[in-house]
CHARMM-style PDB file with segment names, atoms N, HN, CA, C and O in Angstrom:
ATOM      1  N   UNK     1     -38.238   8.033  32.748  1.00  0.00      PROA
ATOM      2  CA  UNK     1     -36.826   8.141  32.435  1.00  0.00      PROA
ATOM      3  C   UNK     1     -36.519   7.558  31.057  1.00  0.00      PROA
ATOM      4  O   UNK     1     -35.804   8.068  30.194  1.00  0.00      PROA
ATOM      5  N   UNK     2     -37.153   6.452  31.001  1.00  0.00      PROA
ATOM      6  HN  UNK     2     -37.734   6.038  31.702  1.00  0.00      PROA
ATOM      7  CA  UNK     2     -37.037   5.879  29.569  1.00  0.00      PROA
ATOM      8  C   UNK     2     -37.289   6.994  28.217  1.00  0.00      PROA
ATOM      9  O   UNK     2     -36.629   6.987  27.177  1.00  0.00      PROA
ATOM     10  N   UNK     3     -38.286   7.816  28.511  1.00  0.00      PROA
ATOM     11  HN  UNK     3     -38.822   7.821  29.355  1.00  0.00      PROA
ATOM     12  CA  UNK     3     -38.606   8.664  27.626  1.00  0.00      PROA
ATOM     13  C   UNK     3     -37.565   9.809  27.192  1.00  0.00      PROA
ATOM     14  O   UNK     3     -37.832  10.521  26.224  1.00  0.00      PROA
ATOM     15  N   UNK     4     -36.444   9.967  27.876  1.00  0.00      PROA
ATOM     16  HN  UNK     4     -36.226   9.388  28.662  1.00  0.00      PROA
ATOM     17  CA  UNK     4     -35.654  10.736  28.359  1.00  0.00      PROA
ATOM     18  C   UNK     4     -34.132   9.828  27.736  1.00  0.00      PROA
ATOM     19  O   UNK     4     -33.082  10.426  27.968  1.00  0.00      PROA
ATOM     20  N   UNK     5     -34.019   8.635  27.082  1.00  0.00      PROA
ATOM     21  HN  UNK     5     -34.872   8.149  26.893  1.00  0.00      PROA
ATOM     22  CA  UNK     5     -32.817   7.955  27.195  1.00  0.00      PROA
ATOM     23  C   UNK     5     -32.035   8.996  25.770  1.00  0.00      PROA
ATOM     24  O   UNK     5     -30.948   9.563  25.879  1.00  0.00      PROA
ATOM     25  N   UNK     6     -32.598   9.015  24.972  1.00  0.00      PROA
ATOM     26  HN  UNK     6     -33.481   8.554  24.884  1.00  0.00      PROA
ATOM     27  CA  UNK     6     -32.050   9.627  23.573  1.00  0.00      PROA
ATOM     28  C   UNK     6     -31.869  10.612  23.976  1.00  0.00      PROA
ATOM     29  O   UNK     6     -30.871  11.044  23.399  1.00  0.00      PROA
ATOM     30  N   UNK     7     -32.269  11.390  24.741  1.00  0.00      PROA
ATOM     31  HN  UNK     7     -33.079  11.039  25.210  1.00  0.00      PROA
ATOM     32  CA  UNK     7     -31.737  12.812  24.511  1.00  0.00      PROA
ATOM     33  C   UNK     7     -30.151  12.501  25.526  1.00  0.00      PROA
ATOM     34  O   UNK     7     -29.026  12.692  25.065  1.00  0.00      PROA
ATOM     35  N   UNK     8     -30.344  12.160  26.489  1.00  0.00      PROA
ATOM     36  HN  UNK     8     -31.258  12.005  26.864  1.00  0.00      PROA
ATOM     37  CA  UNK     8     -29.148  11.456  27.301  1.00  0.00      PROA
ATOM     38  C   UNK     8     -28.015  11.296  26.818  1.00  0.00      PROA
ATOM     39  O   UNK     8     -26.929  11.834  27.030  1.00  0.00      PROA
ATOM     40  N   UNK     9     -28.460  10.275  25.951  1.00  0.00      PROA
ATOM     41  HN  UNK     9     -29.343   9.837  25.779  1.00  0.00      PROA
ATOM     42  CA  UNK     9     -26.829   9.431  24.441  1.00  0.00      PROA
ATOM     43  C   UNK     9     -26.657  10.713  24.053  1.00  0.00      PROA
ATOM     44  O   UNK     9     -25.675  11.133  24.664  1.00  0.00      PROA
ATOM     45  N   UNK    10     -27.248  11.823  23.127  1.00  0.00      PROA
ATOM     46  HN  UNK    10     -28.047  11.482  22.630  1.00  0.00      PROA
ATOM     47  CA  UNK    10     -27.204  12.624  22.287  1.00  0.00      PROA
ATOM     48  C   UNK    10     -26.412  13.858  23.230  1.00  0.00      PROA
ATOM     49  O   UNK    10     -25.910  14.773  22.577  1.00  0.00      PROA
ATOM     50  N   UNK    11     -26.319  13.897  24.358  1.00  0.00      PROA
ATOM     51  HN  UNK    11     -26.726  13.154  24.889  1.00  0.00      PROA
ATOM     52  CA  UNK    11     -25.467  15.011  25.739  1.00  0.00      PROA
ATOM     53  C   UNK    11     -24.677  14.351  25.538  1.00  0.00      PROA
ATOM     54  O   UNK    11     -23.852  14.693  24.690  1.00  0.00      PROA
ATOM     55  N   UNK    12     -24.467  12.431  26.561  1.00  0.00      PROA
ATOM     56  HN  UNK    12     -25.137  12.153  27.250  1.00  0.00      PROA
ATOM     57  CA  UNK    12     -23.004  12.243  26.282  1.00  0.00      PROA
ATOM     58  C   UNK    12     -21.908  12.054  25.012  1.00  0.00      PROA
ATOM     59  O   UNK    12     -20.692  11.885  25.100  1.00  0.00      PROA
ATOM     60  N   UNK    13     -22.790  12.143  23.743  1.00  0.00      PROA
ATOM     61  HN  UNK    13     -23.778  12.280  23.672  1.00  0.00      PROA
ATOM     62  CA  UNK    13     -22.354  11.746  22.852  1.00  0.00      PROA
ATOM     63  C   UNK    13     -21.432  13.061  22.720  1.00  0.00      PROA
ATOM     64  O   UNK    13     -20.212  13.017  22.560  1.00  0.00      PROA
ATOM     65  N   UNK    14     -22.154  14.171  22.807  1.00  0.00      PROA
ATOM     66  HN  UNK    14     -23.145  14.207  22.937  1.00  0.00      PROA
ATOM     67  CA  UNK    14     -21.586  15.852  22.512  1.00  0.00      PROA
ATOM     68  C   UNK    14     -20.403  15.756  23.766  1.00  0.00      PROA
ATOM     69  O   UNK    14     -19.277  16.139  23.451  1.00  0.00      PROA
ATOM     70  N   UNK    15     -20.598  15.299  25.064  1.00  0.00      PROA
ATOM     71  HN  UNK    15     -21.513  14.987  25.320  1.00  0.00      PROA
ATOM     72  CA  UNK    15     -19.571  15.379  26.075  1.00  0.00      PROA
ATOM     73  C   UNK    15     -18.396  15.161  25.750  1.00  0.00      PROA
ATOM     74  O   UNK    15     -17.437  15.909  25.939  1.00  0.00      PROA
ATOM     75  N   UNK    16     -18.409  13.518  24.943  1.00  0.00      PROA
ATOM     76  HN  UNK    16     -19.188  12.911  24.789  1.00  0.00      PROA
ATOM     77  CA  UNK    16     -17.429  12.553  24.780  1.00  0.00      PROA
ATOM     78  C   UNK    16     -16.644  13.688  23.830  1.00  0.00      PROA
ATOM     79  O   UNK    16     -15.466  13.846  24.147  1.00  0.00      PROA
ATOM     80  N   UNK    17     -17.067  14.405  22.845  1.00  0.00      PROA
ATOM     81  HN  UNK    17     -18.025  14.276  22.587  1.00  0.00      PROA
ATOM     82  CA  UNK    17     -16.614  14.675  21.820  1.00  0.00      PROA
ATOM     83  C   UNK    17     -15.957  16.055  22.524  1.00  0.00      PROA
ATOM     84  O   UNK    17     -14.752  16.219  22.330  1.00  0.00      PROA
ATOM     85  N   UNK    18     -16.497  16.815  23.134  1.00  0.00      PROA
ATOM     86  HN  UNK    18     -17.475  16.682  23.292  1.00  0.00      PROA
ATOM     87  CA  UNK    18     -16.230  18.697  24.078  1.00  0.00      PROA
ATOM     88  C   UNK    18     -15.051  17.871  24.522  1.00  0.00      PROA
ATOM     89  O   UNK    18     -14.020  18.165  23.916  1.00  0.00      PROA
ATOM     90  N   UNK    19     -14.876  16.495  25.811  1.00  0.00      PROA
ATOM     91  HN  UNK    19     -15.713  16.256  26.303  1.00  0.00      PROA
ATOM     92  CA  UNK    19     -14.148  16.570  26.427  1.00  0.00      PROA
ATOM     93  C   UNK    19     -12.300  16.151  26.020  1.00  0.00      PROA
ATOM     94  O   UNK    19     -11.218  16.407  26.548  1.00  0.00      PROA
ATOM     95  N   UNK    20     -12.982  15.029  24.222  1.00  0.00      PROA
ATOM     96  HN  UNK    20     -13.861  14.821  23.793  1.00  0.00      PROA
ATOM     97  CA  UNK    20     -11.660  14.501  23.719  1.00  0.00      PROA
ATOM     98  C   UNK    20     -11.157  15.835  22.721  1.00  0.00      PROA
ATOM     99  O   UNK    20     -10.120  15.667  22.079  1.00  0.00      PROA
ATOM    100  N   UNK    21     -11.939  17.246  22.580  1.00  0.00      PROA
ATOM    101  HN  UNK    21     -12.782  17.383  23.101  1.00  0.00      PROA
ATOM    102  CA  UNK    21     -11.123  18.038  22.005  1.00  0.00      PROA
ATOM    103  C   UNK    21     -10.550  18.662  22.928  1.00  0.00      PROA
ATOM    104  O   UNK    21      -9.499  19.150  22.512  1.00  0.00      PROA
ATOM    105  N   UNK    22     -10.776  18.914  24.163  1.00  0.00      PROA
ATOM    106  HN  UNK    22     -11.630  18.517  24.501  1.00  0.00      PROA
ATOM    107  CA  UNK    22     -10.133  19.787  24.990  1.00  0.00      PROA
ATOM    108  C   UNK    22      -9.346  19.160  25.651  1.00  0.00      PROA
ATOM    109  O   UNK    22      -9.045  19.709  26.711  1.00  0.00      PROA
ATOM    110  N   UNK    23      -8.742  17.932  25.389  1.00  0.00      PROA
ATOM    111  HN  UNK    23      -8.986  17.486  24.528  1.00  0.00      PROA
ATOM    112  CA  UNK    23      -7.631  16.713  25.789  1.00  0.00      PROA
ATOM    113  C   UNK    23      -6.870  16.835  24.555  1.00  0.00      PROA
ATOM    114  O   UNK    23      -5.643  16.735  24.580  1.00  0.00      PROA
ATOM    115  N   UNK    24      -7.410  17.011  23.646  1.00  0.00      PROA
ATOM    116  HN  UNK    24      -8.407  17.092  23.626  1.00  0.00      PROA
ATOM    117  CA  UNK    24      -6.148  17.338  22.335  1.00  0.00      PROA
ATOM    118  C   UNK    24      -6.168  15.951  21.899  1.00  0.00      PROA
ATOM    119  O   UNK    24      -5.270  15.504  21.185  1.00  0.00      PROA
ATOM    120  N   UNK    25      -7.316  15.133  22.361  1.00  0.00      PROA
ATOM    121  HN  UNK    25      -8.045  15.496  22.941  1.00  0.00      PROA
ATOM    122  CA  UNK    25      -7.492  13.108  21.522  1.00  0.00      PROA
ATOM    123  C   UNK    25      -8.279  13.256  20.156  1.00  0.00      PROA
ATOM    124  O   UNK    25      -8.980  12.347  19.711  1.00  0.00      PROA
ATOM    125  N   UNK    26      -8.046  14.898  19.312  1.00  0.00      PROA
ATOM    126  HN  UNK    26      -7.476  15.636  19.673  1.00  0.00      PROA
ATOM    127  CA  UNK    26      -8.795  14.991  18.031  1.00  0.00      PROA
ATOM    128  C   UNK    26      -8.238  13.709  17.218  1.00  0.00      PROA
ATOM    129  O   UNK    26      -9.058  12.963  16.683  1.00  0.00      PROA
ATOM    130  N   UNK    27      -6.578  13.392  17.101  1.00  0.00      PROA
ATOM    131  HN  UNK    27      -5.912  13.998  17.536  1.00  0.00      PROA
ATOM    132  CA  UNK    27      -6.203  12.278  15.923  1.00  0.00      PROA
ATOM    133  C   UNK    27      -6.355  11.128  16.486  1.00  0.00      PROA
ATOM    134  O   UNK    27      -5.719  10.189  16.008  1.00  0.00      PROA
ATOM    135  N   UNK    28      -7.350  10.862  17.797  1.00  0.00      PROA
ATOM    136  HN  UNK    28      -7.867  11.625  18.185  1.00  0.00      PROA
ATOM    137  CA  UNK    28      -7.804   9.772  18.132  1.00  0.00      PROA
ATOM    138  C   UNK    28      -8.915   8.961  17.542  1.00  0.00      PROA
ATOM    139  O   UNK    28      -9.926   9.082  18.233  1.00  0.00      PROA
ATOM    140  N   UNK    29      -9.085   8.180  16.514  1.00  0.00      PROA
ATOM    141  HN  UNK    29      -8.264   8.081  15.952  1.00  0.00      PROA
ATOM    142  CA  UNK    29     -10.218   7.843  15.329  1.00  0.00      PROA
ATOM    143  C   UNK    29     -11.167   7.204  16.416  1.00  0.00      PROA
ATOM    144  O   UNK    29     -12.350   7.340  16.104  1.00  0.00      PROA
ATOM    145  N   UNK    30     -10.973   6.574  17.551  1.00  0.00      PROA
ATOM    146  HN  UNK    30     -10.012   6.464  17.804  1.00  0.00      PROA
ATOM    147  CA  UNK    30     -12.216   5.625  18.423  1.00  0.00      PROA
ATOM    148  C   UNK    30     -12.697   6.235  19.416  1.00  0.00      PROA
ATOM    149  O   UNK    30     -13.723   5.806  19.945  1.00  0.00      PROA
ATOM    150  N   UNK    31     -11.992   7.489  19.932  1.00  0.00      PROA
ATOM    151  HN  UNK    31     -11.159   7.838  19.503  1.00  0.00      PROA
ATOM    152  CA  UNK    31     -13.038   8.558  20.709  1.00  0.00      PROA
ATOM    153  C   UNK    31     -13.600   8.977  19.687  1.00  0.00      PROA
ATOM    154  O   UNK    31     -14.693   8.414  19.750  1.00  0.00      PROA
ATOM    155  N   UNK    32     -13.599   9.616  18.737  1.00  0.00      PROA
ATOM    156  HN  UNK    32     -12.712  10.073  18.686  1.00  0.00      PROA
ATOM    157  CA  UNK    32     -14.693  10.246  17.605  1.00  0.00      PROA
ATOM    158  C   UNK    32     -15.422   9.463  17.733  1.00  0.00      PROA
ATOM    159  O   UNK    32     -16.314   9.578  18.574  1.00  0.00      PROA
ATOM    160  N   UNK    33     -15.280   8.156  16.780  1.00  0.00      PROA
ATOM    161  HN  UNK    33     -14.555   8.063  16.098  1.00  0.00      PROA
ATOM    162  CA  UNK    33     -16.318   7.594  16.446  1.00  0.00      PROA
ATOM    163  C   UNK    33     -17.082   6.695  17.537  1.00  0.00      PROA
ATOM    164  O   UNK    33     -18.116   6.100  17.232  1.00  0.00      PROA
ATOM    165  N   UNK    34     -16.481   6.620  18.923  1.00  0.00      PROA
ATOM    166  HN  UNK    34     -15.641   7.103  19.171  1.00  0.00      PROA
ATOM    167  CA  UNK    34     -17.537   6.684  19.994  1.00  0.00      PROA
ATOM    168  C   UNK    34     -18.250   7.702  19.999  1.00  0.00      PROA
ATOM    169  O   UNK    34     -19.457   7.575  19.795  1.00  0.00      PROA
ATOM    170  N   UNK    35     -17.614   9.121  20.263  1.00  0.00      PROA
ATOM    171  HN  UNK    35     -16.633   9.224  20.428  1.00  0.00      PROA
ATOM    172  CA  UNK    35     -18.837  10.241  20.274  1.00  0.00      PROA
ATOM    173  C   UNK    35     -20.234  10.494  19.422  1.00  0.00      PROA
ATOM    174  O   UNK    35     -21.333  10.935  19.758  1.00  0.00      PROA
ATOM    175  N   UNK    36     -19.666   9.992  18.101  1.00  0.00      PROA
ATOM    176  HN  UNK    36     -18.773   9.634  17.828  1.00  0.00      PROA
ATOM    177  CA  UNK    36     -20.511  10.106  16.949  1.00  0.00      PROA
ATOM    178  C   UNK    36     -21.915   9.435  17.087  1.00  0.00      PROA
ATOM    179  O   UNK    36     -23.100   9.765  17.049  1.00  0.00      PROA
ATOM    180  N   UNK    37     -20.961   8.043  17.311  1.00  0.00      PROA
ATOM    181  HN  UNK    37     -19.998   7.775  17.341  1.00  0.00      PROA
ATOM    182  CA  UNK    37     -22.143   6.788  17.623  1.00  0.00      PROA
ATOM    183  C   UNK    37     -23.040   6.606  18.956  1.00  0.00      PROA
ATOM    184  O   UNK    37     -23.941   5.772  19.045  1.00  0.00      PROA
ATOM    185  N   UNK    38     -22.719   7.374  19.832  1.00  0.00      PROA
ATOM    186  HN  UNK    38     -21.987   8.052  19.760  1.00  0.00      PROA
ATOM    187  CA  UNK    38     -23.739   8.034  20.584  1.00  0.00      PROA
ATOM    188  C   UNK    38     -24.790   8.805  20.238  1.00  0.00      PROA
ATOM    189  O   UNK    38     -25.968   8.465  20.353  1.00  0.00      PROA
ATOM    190  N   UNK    39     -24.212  10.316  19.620  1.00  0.00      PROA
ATOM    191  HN  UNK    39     -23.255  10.592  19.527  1.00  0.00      PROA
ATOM    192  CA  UNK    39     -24.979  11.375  18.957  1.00  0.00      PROA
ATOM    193  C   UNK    39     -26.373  10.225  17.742  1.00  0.00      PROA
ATOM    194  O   UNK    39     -27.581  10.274  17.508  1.00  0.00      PROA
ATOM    195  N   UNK    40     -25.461   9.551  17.422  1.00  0.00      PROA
ATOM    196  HN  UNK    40     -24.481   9.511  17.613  1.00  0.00      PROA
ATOM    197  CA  UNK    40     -26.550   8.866  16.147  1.00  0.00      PROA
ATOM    198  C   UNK    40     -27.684   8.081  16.999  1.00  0.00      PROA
ATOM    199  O   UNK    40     -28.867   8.387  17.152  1.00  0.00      PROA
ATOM    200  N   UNK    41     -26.884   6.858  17.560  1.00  0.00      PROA
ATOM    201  HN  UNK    41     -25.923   6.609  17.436  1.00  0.00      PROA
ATOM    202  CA  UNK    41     -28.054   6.009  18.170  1.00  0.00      PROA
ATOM    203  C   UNK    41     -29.154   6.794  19.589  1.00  0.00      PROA
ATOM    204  O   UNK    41     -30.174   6.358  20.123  1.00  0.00      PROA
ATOM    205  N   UNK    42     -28.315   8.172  19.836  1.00  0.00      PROA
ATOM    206  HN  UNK    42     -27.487   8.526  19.403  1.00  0.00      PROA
ATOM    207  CA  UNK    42     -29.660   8.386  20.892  1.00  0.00      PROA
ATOM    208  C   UNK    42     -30.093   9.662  19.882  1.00  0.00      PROA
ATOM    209  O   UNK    42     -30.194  10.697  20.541  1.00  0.00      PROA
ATOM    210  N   UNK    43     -30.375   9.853  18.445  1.00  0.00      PROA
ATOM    211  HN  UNK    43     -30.293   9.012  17.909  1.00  0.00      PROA
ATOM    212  CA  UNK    43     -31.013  10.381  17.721  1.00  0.00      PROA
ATOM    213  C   UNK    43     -32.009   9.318  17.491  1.00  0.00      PROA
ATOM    214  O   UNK    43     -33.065   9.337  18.124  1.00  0.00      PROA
ATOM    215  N   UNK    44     -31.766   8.445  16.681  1.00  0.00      PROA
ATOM    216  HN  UNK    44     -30.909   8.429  16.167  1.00  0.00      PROA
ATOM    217  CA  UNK    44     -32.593   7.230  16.204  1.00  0.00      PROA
ATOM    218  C   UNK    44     -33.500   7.012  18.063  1.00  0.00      PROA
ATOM    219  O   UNK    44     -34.589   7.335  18.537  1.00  0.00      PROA
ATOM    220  N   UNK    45     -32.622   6.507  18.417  1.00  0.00      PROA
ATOM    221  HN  UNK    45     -31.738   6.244  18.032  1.00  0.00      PROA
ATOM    222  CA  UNK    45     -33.629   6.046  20.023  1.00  0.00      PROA
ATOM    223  C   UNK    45     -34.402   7.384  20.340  1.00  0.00      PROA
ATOM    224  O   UNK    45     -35.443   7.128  20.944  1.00  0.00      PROA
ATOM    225  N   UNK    46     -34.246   8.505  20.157  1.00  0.00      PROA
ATOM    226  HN  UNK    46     -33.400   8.713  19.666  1.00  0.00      PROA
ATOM    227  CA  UNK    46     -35.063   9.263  20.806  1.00  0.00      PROA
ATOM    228  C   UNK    46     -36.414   9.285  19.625  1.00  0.00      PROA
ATOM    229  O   UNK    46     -37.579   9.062  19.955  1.00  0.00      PROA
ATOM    230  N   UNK    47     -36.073   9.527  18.546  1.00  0.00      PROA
ATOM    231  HN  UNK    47     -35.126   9.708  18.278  1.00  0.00      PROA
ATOM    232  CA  UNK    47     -37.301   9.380  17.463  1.00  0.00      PROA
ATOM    233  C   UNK    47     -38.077   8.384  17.261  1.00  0.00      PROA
ATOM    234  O   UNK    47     -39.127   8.476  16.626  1.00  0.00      PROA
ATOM    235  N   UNK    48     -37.478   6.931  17.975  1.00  0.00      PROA
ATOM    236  HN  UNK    48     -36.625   6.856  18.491  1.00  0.00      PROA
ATOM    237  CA  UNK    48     -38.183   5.806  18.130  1.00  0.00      PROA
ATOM    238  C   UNK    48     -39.278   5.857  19.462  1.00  0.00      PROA
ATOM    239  O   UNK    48     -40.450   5.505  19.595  1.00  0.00      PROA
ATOM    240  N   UNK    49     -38.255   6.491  20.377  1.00  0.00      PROA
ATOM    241  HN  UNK    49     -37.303   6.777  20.269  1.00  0.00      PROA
ATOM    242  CA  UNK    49     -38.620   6.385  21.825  1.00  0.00      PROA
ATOM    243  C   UNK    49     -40.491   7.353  21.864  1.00  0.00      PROA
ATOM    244  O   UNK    49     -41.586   7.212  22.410  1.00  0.00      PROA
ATOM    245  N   UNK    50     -39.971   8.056  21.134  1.00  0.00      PROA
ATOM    246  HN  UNK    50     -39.082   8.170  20.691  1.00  0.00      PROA
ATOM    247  CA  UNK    50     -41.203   9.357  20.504  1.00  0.00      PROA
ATOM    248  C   UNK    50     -42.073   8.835  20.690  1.00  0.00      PROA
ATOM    249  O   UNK    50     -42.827   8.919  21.659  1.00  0.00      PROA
ATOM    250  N   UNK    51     -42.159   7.870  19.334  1.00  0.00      PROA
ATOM    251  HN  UNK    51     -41.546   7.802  18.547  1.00  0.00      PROA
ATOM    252  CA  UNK    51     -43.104   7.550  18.338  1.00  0.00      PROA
ATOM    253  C   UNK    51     -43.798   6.626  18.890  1.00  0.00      PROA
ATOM    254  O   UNK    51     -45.025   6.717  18.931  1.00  0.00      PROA
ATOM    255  N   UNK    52     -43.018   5.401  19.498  1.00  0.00      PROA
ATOM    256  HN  UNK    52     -42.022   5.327  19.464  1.00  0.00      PROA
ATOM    257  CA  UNK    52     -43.660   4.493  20.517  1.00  0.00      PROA
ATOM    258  C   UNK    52     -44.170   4.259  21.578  1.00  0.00      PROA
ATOM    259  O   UNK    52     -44.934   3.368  21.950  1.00  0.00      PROA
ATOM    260  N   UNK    53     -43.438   5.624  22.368  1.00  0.00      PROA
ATOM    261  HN  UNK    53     -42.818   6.348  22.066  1.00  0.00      PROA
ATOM    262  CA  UNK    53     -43.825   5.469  23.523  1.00  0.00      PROA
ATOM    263  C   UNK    53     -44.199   6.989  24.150  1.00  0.00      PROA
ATOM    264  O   UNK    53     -43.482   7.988  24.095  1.00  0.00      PROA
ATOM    265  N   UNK    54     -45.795   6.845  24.880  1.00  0.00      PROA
ATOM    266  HN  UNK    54     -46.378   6.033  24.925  1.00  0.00      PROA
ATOM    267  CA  UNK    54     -46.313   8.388  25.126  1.00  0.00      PROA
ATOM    268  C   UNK    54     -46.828   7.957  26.256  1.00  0.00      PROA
ATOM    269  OT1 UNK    54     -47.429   8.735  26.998  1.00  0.00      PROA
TER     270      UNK     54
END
C-alpha cells in the first residue's frame, strides 16, 4: 500500500479540485491551494516512493 501512497495524494488532490469547481469554491484561494499541494507532494512522494522503495 505504501507503494501506492503518491498516486493516492495525486487522485485526491484532482478530487479536491473536480469537487471545489463543481461547488462553485473556484474564488476560494485554500481549497486550491489544498488541491494543488496534494497533486505536488504525492508527485514528489510517488517519485521518491519509486526510487526507494521496490
Amino acid at each position: 500500500m505504501l507503494k501506492y501512497l503518491g498516486i493516492l495524494l495525486i487522485v485526491i488532490g484532482a478530487v479536491v479540485l473536480l469537487v471545489s469547481y463543481f461547488m462553485e469554491w473556484v474564488d476560494y484561494n485554500p481549497v486550491q491551494f489544498c488541491g494543488l499541494g496534494l497533486i505536488i507532494i504525492g508527485l514528489i512522494g510517488h517519485i521518491l516512493l519509486q526510487k526507494y522503495i521496490k
